[in-house]
C-alpha positions as CSV (number, residue, x, y, z in Angstrom):
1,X,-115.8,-7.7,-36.3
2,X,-112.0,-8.1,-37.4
3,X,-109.6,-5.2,-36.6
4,X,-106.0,-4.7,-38.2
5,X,-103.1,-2.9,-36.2
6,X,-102.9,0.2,-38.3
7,X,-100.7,3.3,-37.7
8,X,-102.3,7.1,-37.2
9,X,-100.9,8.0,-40.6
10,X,-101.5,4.7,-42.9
11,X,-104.1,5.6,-46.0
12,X,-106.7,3.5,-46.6
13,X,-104.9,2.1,-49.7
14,X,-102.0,1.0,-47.5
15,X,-103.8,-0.8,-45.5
16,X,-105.7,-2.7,-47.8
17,X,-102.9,-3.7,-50.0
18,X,-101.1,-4.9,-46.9
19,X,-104.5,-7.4,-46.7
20,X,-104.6,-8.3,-49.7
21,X,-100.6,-9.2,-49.5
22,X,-101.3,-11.1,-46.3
23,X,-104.9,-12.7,-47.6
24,X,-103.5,-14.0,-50.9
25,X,-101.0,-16.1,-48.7
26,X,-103.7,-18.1,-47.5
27,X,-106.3,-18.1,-50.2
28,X,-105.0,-16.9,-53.5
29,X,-107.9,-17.6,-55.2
30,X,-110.2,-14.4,-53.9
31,X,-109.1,-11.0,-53.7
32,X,-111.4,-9.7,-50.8
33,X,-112.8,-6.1,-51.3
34,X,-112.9,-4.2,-47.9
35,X,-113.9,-1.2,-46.6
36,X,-113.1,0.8,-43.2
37,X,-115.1,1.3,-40.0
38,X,-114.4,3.0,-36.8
39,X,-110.8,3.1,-35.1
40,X,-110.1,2.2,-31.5
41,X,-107.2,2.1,-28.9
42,X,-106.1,-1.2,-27.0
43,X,-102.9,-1.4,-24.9
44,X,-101.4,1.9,-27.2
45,X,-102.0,0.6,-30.5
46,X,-104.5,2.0,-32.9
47,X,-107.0,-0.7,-34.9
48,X,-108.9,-0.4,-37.7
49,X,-112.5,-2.6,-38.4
50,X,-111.7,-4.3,-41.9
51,X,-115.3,-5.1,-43.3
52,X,-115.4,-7.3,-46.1
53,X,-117.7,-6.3,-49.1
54,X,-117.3,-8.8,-51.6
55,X,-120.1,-10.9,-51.9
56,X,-122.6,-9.7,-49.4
57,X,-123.6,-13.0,-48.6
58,X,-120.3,-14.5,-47.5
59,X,-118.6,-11.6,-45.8
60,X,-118.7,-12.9,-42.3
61,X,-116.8,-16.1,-43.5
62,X,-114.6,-13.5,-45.7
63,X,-113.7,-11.4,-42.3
64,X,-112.7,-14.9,-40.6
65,X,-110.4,-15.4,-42.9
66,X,-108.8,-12.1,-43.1
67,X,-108.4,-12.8,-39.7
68,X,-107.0,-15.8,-39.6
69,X,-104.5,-14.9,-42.8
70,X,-102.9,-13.0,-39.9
71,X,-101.1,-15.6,-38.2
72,X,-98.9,-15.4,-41.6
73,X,-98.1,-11.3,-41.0
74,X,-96.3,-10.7,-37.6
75,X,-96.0,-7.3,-38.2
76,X,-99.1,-6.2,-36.7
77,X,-101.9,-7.6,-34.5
78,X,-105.3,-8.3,-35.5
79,X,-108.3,-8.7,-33.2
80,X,-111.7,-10.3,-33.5
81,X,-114.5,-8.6,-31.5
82,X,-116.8,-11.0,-30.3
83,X,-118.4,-12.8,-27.2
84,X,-118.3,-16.3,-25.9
85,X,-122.3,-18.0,-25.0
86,X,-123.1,-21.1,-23.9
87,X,-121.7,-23.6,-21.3
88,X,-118.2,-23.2,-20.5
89,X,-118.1,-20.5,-23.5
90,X,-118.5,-23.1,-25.9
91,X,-120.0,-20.6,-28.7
92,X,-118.1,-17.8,-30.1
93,X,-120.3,-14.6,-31.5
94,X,-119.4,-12.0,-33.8
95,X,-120.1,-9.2,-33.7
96,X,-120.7,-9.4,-30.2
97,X,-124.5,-9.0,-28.9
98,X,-126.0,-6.2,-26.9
99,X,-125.4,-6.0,-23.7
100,X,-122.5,-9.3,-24.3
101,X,-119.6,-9.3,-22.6
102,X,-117.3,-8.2,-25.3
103,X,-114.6,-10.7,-25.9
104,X,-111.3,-10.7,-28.2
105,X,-109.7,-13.0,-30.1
106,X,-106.1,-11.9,-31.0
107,X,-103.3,-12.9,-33.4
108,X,-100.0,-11.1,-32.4
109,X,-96.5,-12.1,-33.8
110,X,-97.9,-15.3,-35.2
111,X,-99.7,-16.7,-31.6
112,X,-103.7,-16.3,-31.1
113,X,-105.3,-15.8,-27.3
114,X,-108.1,-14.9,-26.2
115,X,-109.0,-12.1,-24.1
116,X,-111.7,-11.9,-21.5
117,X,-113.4,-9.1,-20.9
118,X,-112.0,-6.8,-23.8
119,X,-111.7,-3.3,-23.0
120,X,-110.5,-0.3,-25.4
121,X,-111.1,3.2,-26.4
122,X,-113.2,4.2,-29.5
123,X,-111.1,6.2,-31.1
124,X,-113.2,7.6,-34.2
């Protein structure tokens, strides 16, 4: 599950033009089609789920990238919902499992960390 720092009044369109910007810097072969899920709230700043369409079969692998095309855009965060299994957290799951321990991955100005327990708001 990859979210994208968004602003309360940023259309749709914005947003996934601002991906698309960002994505082509790192694969400018593929022009990912995304949709929209839910919004929520973590340390004041709004995020919105990015779920890639294209190609039904490789949208998890799509979504990694979009996240990882982040590191490129340090104008707004992007997490990575997911939880850690295994021995010393040696496995990273997304999206996270029932009942998991949700986990985040985040890219922020450029620099990913991790953060253990995640908690935010659902907000719509």
């Amino acid at each position: 599950m990859v979210f994208l720092e968004t602003s309360q009044d940023e259309s749709d369109r914005a947003l996934s033009e601002a991906i698309a910007r960002t994505f082509a810097r790192v694969c400018p072969e593929i022009a990912p089609v995304v949709e929209f899920g839910m919004r929520i709230e973590w340390e004041h700043r709004l995020f919105r789920e990015v779920r890639a369409t294209h190609g039904s079969e490789h949208h998890l692998l799509l979504e990694e990238l979009i996240f990882l095309s982040a590191k490129t855009d340090q104008s707004r965060a992007t997490l990575q919902l997911g939880a850690f299994r295994g021995e010393n957290d040696a496995v990273w799951i997304t999206p996270p499992p029932i009942g998991a321990e949700i986990a985040a991955q985040v890219i922020d100005q450029g620099c990913q960390f991790v953060v253990k327990p995640f908690f935010y708001e659902n907000n719509g």
